[in-house]
N, CA, C and O of each residue as an XYZ file, in Angstrom:
404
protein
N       0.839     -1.174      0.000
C       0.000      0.000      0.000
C       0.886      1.239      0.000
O       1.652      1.523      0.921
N       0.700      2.023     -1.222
C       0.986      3.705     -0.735
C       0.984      4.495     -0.160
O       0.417      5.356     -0.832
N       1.323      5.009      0.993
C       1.020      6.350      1.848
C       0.718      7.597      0.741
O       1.445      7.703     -0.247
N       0.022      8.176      0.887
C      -0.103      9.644      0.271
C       1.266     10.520      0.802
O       1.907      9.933      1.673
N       1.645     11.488      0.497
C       3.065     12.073      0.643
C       2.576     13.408      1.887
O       3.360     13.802      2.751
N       1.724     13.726      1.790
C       1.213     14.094      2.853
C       0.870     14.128      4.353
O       1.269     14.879      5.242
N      -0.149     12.898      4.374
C       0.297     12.242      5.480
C       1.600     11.412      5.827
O       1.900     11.132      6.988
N       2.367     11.033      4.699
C       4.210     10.654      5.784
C       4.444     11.747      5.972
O       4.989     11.918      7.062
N       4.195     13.139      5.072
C       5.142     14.223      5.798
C       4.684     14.495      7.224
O       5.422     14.567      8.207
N       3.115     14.662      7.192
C       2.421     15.172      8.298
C       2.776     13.959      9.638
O       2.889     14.451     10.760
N       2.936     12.497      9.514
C       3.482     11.859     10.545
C       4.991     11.758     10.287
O       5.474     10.998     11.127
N       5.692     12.119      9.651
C       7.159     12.313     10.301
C       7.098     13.246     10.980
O       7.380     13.104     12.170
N       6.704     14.557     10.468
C       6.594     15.926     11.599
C       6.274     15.304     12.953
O       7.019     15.222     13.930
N       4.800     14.811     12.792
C       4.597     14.413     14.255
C       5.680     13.490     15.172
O       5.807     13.374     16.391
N       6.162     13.087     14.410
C       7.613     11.315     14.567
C       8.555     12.943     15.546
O       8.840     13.201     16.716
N       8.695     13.536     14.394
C      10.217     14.627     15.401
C       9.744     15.451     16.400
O      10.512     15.785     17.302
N       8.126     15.989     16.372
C       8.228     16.775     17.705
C       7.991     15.463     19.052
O       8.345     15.702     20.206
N       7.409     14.237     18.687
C       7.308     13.518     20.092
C       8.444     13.076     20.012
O       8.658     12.125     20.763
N       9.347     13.431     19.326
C      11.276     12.365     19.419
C      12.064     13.311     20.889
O      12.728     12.749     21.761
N      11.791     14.723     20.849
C      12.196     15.404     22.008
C      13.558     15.927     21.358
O      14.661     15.783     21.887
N      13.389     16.375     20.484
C      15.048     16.904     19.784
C      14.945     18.223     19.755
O      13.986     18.739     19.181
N      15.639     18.765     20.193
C      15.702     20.306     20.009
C      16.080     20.949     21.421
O      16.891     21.864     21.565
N      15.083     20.082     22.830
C      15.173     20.781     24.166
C      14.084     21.277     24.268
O      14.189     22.028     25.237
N      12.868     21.356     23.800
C      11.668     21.733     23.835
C      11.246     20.698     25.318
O      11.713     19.654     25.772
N       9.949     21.774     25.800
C       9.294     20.939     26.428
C       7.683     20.713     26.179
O       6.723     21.048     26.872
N       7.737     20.198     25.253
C       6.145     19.680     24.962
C       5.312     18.638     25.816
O       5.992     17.692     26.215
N       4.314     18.627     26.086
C       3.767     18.048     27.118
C       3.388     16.695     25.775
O       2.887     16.875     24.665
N       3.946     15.120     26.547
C       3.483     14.204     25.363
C       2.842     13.121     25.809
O       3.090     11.934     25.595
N       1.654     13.823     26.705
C       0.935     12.804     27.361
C      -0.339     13.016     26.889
O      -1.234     12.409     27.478
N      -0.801     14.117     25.470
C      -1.876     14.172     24.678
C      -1.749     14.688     23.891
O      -0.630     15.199     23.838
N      -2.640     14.977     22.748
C      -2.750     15.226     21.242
C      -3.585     16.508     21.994
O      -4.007     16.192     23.107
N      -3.929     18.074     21.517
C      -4.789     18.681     21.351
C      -5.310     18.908     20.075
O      -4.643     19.793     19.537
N      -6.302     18.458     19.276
C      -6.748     18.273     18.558
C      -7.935     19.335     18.069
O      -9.026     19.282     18.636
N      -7.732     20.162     17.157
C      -8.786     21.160     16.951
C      -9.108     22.104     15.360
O      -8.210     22.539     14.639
N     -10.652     22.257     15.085
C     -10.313     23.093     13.936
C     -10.647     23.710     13.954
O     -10.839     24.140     12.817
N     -11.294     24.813     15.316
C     -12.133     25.866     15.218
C     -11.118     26.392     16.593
O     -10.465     25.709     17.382
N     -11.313     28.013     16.490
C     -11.333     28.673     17.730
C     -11.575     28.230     18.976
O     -10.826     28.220     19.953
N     -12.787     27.832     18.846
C     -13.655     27.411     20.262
C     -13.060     26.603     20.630
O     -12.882     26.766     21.838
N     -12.324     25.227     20.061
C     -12.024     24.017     19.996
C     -10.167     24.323     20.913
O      -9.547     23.714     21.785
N      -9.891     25.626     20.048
C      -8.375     25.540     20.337
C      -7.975     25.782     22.021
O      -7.063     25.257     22.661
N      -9.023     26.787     22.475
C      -9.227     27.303     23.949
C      -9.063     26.291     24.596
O      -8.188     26.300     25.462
N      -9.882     25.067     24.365
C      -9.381     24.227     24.856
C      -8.023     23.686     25.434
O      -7.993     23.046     26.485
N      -6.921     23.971     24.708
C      -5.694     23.029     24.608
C      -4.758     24.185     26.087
O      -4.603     25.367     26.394
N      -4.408     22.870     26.527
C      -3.843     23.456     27.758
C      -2.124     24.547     26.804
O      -1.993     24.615     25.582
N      -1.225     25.137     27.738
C       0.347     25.800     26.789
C       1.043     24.332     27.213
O       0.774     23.503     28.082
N       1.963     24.412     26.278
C       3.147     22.994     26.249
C       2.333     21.610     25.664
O       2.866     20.538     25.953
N       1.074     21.567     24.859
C       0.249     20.664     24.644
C       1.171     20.179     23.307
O       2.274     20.639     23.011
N       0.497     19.228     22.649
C       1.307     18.737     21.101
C      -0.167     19.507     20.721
O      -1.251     19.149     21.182
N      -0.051     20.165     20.176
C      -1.530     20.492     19.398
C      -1.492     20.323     17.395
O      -0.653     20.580     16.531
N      -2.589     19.884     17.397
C      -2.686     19.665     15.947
C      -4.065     20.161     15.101
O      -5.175     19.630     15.123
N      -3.751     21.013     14.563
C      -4.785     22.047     13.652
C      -5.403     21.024     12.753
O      -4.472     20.478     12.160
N      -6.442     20.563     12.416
C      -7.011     19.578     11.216
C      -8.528     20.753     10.807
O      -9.600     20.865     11.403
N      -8.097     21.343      9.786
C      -9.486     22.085      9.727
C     -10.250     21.417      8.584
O      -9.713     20.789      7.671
N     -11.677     21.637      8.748
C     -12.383     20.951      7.398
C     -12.376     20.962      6.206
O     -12.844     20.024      5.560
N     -11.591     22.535      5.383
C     -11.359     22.863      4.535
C      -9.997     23.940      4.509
O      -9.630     24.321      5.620
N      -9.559     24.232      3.826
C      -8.502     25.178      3.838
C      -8.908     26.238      3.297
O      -9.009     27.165      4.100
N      -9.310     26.590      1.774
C     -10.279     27.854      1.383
C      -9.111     29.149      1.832
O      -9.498     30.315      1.762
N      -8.156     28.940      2.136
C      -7.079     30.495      1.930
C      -6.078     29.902      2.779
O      -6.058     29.254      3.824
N      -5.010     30.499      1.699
C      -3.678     30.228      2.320
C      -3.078     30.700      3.326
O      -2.040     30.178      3.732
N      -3.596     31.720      3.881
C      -3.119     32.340      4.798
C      -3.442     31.624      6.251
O      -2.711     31.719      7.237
N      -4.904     30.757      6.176
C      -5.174     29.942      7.673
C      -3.600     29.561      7.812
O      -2.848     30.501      8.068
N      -2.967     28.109      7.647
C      -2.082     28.070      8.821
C      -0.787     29.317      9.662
O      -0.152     29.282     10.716
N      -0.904     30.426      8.375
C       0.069     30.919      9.170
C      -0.811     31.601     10.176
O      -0.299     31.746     11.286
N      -2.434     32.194      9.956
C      -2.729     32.466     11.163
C      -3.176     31.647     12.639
O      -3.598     32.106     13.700
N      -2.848     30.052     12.153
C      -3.301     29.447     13.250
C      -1.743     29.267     14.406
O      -1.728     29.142     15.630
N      -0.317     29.330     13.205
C       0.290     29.536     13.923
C       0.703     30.391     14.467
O       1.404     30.304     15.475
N       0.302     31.569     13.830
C       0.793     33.391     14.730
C      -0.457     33.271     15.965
O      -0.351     34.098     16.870
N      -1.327     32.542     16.026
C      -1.945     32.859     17.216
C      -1.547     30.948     18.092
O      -0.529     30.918     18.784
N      -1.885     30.395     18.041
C      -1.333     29.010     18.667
C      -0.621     28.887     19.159
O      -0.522     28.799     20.383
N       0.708     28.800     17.772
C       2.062     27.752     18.205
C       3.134     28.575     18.870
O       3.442     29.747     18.654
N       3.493     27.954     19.483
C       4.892     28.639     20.740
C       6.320     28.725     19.062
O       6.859     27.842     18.395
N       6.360     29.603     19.048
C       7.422     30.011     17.665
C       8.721     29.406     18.102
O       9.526     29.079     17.230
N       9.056     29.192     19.599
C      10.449     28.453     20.250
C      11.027     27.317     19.536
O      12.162     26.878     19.354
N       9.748     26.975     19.172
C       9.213     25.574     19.304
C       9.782     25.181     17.585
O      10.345     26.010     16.869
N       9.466     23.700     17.161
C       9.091     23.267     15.611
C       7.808     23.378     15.583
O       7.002     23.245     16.504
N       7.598     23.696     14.183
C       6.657     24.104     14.147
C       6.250     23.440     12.178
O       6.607     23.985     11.134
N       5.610     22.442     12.311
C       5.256     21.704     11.019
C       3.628     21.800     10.343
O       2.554     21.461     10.840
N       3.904     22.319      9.205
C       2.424     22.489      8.722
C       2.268     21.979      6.860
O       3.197     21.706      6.100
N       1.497     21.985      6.702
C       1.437     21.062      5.333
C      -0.740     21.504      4.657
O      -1.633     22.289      4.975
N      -0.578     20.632      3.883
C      -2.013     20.451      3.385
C      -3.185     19.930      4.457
O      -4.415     19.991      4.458
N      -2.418     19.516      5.154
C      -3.523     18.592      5.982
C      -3.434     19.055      7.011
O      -4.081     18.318      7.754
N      -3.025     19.849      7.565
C      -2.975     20.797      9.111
C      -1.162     21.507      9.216
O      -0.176     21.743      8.518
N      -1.702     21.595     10.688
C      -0.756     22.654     11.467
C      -0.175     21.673     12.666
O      -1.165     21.119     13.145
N       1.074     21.209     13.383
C       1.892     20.671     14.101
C       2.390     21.263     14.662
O       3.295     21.746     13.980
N       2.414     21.617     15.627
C       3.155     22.532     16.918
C       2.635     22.379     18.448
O       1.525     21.980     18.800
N       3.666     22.777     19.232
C       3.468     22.933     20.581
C       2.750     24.083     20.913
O       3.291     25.178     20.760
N       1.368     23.982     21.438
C       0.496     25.201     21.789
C       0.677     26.445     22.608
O       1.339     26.359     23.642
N       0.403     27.047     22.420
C       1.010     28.361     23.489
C      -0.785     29.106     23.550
O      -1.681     29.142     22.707
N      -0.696     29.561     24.831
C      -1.846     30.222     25.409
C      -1.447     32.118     25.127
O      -2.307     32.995     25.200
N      -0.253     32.320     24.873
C       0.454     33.413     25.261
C      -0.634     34.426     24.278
O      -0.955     35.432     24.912
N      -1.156     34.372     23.103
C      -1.606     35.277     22.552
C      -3.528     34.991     22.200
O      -4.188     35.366     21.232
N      -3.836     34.420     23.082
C      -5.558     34.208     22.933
C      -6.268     35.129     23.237
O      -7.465     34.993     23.492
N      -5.448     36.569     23.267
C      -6.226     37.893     23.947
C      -6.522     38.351     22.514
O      -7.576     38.960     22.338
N      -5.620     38.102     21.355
C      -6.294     38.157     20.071
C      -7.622     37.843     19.527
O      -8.244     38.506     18.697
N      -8.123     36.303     20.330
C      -9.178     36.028     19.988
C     -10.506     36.851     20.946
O     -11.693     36.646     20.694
N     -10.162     37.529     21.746
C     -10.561     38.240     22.743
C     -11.202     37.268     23.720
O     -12.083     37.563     24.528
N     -10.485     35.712     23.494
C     -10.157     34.908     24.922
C      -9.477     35.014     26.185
O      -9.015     36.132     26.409
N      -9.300     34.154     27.051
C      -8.448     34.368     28.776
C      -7.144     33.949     28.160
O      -7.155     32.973     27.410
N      -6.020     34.586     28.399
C      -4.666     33.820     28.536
C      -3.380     35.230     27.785
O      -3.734     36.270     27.229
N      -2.238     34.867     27.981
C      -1.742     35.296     27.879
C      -0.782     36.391     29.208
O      -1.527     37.113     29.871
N       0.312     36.455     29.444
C       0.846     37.290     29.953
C       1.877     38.440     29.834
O       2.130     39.145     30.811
């Protein structure tokens, strides 16, 4: 069977941020899983979070899911099929959510 090139890229990404290379501290005791706003509030900071939205419809979504999400410290892997990064709470005052300091 074939893998689509997509998903190996999108699970190698995932393969190197749970490998622990870099000195990051990502929390790797869950997936935060989300494709909406509402959904992302959810995800605790230091989470593995993973963007899967229903459609893409503009190129610009992942970089805004990662200018507001992903901890920039961090790796940070994104493709056709979502967004891969360690979550950060630091800027949800954008969404005019709680968090940030």
């Amino acid at each position: 069977m074939r893998i689509p090139s997509t998903l190996l890229g999108l699970s190698l990404a995932t393969a190197a941020l749970l490998s622990g290379c870099g000195g990051h501290h990502t929390d790797q005791s869950k997936l935060c899983a989300f494709s909406t706003d509402a959904q992302a509030k959810k995800c605790k900071a230091g989470d593995l979070a993973y963007f899967a939205p229903n459609s893409w419809g503009n190129e610009q979504l992942p970089l805004n899911v990662i200018a507001t999400y992903c901890n920039t410290n961090d790796p940070i892997e994104f493709n056709q099929a979502g967004v891969v990064c360690t979550f950060t709470d630091k800027r949800l005052w954008l969404l005019g959510g709680k968090g940030g300091s």
